[in-house]
C-alpha positions, 0 to 999 in steps of 0.5 A: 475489548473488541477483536481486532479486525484487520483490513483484509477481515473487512468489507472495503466499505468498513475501511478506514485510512487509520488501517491502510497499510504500506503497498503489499502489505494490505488486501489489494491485488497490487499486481492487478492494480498495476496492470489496470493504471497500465492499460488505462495509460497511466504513467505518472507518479505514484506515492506512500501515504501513511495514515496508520497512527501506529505506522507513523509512530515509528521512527522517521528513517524506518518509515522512510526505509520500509516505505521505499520497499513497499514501492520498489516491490509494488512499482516497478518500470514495465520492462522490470518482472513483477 
């Protein structure tokens, strides 16, 4: 069997949507993704989109429950500390 590569062991090129992981959990600098949207002016929706087949077997409520925390610790109102 071969090893178990996880994303943040991976060239961004070598990523697929199967490994993305909830927000703050993966490799991206989520602080300095927000701050770049923040100064292009973006404010407008953000969403979880769950790919990983071993995420979405969980059950629907946990899901639900632990995607609601990855987005309010990721995306926060402008005034709220990071």
């Amino acid at each position: 069997m071969p090893p178990v590569l996880t994303p943040s062991s991976r060239a961004a090129g070598e990523l697929t949507d199967s490994q993305r992981l909830f927000p703050g959990d993966g490799a991206l600098d989520r602080t300095s993704f927000a701050d770049a949207l923040a100064r292009a002016g973006y404010a407008g929706p953000v969403s979880v989109e769950l790919f990983n087949p071993e995420l979405r077997a969980l059950p629907a409520g946990e899901i639900a429950r632990l995607s609601h925390h990855a987005a309010t610790r990721c995306w926060t109102l402008p005034e709220a500390p990071r």
